[in-house]
C-alpha positions as CSV (number, residue, x, y, z in Angstrom):
1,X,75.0,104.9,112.2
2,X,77.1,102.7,114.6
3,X,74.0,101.4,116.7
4,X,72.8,97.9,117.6
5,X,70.7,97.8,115.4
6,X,73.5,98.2,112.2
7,X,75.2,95.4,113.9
8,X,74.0,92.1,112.6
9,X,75.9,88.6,113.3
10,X,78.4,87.9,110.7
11,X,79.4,84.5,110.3
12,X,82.9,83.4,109.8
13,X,84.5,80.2,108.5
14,X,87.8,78.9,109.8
15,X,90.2,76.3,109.2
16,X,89.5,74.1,112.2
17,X,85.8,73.7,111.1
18,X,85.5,72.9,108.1
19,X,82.3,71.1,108.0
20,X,80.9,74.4,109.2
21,X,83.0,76.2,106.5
22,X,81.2,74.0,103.9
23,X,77.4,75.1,105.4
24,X,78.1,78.6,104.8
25,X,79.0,78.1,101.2
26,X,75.7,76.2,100.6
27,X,74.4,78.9,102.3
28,X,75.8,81.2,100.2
29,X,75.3,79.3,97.0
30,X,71.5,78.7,97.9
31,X,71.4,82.6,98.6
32,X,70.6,82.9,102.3
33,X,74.0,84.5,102.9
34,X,75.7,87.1,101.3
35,X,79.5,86.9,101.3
36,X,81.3,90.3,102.6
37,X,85.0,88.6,102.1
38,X,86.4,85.1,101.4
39,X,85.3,83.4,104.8
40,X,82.9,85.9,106.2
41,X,79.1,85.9,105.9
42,X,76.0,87.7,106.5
43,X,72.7,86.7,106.5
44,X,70.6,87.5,103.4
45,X,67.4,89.5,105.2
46,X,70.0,91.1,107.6
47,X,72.2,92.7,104.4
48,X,68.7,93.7,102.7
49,X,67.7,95.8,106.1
50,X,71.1,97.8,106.4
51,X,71.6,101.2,104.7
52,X,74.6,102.3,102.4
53,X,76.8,102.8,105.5
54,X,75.3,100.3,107.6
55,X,76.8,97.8,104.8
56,X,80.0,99.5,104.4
57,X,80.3,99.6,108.2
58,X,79.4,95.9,108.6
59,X,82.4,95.2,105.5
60,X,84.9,96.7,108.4
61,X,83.8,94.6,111.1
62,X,84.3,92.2,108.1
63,X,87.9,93.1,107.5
64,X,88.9,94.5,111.2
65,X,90.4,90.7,112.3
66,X,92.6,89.9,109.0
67,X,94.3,93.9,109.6
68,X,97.9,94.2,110.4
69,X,99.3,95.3,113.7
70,X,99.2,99.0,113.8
71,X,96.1,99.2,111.1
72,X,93.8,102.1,112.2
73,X,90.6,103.0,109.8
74,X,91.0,106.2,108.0
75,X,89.4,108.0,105.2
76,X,85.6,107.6,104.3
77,X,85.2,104.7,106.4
78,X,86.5,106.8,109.7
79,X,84.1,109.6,108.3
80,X,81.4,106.5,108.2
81,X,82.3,105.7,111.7
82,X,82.2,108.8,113.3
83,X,78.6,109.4,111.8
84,X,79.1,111.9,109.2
85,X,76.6,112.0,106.1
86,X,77.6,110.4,103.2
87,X,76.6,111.8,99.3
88,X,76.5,109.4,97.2
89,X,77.2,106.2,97.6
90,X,79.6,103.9,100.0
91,X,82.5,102.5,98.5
92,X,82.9,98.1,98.4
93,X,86.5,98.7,100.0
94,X,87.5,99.5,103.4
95,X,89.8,102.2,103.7
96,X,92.7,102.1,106.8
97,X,96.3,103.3,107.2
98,X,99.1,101.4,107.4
99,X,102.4,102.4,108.2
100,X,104.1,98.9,106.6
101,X,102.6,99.5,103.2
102,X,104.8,101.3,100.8
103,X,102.2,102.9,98.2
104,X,98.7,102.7,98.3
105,X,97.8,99.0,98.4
106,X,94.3,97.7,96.6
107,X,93.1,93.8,98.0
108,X,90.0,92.5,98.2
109,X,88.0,94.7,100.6
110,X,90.1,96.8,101.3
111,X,92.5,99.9,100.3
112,X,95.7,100.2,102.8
113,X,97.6,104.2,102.7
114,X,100.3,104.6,103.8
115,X,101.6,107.3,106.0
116,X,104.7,108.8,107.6
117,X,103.4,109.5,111.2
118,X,101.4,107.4,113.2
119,X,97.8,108.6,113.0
120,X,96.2,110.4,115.8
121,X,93.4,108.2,117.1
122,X,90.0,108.6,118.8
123,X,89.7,107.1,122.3
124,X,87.4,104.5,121.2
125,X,88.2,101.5,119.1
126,X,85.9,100.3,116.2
127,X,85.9,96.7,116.6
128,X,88.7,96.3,118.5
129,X,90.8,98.3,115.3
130,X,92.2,102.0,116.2
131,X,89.9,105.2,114.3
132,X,91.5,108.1,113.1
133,X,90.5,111.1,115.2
134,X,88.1,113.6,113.4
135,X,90.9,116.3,112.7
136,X,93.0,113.4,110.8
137,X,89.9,112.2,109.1
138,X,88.7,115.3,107.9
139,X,92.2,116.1,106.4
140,X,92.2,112.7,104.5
141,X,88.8,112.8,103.3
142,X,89.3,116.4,102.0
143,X,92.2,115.0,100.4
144,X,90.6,112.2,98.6
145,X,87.5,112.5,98.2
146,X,85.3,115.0,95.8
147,X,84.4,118.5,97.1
148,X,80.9,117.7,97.4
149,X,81.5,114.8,99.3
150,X,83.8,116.0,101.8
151,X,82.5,119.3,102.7
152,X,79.1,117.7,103.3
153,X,80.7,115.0,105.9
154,X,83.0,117.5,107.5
155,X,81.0,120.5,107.5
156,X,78.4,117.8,110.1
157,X,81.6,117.6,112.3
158,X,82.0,120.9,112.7
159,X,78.5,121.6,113.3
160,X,78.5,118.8,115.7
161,X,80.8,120.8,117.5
162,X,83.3,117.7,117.3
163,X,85.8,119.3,115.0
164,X,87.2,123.2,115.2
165,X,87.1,125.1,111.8
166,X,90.7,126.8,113.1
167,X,92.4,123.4,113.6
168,X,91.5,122.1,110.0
169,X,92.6,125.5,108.5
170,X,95.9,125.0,110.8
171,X,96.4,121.2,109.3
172,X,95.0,121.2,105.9
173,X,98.2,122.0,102.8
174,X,98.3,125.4,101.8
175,X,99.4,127.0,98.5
176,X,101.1,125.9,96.6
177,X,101.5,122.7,98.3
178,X,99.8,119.6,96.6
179,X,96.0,119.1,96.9
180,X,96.4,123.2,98.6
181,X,93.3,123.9,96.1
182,X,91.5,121.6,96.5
183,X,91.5,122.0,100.7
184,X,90.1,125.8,99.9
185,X,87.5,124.8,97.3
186,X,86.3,123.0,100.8
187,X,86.9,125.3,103.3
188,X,85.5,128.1,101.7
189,X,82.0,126.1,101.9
190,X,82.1,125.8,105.4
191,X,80.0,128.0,108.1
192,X,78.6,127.3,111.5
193,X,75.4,128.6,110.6
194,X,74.4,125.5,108.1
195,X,71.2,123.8,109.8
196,X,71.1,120.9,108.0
197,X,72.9,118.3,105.2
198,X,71.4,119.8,102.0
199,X,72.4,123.5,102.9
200,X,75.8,122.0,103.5
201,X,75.5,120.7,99.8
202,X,74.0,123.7,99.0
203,X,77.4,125.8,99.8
204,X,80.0,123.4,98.4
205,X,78.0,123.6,95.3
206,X,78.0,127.3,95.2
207,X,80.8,127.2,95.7
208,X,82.1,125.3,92.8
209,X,80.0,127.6,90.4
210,X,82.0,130.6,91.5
211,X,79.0,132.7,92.9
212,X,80.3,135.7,95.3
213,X,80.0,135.3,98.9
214,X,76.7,134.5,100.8
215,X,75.3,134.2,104.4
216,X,73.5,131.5,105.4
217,X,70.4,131.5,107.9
218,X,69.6,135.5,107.6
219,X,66.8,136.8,109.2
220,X,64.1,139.8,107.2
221,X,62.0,141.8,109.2
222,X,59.2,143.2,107.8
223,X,57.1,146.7,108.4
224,X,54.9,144.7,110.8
225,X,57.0,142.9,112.6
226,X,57.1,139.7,111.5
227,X,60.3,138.0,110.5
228,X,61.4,135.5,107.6
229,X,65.0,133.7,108.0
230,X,66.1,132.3,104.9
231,X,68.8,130.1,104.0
232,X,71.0,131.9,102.4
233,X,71.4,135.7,100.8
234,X,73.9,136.7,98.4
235,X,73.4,140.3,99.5
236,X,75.8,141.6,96.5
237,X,73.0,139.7,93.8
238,X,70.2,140.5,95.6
239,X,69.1,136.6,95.6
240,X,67.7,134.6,98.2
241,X,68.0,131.0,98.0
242,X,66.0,128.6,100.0
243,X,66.9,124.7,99.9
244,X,63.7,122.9,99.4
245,X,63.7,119.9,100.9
246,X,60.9,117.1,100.5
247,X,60.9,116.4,103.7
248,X,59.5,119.8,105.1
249,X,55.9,118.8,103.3
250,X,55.7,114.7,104.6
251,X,58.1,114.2,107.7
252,X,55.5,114.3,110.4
253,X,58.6,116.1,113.0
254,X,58.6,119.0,110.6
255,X,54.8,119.1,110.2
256,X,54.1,119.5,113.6
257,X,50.5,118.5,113.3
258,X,50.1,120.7,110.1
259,X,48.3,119.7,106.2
260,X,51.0,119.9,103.9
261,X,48.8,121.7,101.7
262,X,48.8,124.8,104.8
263,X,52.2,124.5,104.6
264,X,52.7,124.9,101.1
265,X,50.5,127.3,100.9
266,X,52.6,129.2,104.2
267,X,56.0,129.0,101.6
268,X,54.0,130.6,99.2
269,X,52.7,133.6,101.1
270,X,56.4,133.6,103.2
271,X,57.8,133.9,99.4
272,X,55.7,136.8,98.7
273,X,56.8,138.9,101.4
274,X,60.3,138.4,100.8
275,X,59.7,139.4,97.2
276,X,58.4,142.5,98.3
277,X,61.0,143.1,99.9
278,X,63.3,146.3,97.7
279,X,66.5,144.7,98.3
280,X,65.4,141.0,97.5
281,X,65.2,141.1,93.5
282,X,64.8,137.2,93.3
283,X,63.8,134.0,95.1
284,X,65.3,130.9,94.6
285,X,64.5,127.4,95.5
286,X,67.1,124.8,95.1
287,X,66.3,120.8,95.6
288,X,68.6,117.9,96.4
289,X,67.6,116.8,92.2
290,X,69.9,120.8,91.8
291,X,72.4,119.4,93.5
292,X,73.2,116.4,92.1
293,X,74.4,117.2,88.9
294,X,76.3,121.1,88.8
295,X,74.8,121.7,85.6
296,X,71.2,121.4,87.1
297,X,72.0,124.4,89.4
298,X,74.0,126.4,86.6
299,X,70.7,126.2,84.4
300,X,68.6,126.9,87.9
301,X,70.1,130.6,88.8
302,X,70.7,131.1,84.5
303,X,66.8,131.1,84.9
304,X,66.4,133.4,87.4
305,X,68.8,136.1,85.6
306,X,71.8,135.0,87.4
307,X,74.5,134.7,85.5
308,X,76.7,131.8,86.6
């Protein structure tokens, strides 16, 4: 997320040129730049090319000069920084903490917390401004943001293998201490085993609809030999669930030289066998469209004879 290539010029006015001040609001006004803060600038075709968190990163470059001493970013936009997925989409406001402000401060661009401890920091600085490390970052983003949303971004770090499962069990509240539910709504989603962003979403979301225990990337051998893993297997339903991702039928990397069509047509017969299977009474297959809204994959299992 952080490359070159999510790094384009930004252009910044100042006092002691104010003829060049003036340019970049003609600029502006004739809509060749698009202003990320009062003074600061990026070009129009440069904005257009970034992604969600490409722009949300290039709003804290924005911000990082104008930051009090002792600023460090936190939240989402740490989360955004260290590379974690995002659902949904990136907020206008730069998120840091602050150990000067009192409450939680709103200003243009930017949200300031404010804490009792100095934050624990990663080694490297995002423009020149102090990152919370991921342990700290996955505690505040649990703590702020919706389930969905955090489990998917920290469930990547501790995939990545940047972030230990025991530590954030260790530093997260616990009952009955405020936001203690929340934390194991999240937690209980979590599972080293998840291959992939929309199987993370997956098990927040089944989470969240109560469904009994599952196990995620189970293998099925069959009489002659051959094996299907799934996704996940609620053993206790009998109900397989496969996430069913577009990009298994057009991203040439997942392809691997293969007509969509054989593929398809490969789900379908791999479907069959685990249907045949005694202890498999169902097969389901979610999409990210499930996902989005709960109700969508309430209705989905309801469907299939689960009740939910």
């Amino acid at each position: 997320m952080n490359s070159p290539a999510q790094r384009p010029l930004l252009l910044r006015a100042t006092a002691a040129d104010p003829s060049h001040a003036r340019l970049l609001q003609r600029r502006h006004a004739a809509g060749s730049l698009v202003r990320l803060l009062a003074g600061v600038y990026i070009c129009t075709a440069d904005w257009d090319r970034l992604d969600p968190v490409g722009r949300h990163l290039a709003r804290a470059r924005a911000v990082a000069p104008r930051l009090r001493p002792g600023s460090v970013f936190s939240h989402l936009s740490a989360a955004l920084i260290h590379g974690w997925p995002l659902i949904g989409d990136a907020p206008d406001r730069v998120h840091v903490t602050d150990r000067a402000a009192p409450v939680i401060q709103h200003r243009a661009g930017l949200i300031r917390h404010p804490s009792s401890r100095t934050p624990c920091t990663r080694a490297r600085p995002f423009d020149g401004v102090p990152v919370t490390c991921t342990l700290d970052t996955a505690c505040a983003v649990i703590a702020t943001e919706p389930a969905h949303v955090a489990a998917v971004a920290v469930d990547a770090a501790i995939r990545g293998g940047t972030l230990a499962l025991a530590d954030l069990r260790q530093a997260v509240p616990e009952r009955p201490a405020r936001g203690s539910v929340r934390a194991e709504t999240v937690l209980a989603a979590f599972h080293v085993r998840h291959e992939s962003v929309g199987e993370s979403f997956t098990a927040i979301r089944f989470v969240q609809l109560g469904l009994p225990p599952c196990e995620p990337q189970v293998e099925f051998r069959h009489a002659d030999g051959s094996v299907d893993r799934v996704d996940f297997w609620f053993p206790s339903l009998g109900v397989v669930v496969e996430f069913d991702g577009r990009q298994k039928y057009v991203d040439p990397s997942m392809l691997d030289g293969r007509d969509p069509a054989d593929v398809l047509w490969a789900e379908k017969r791999r479907e069959d066998r685990l249907r045949s299977l005694p202890a498999v009474r169902t097969v389901i297959r979610v999409t990210w469209w499930h996902l989005v809204e709960l109700d969508r994959l309430r209705a989905l299992f309801r469907a299939h004879g689960v009740r939910v």
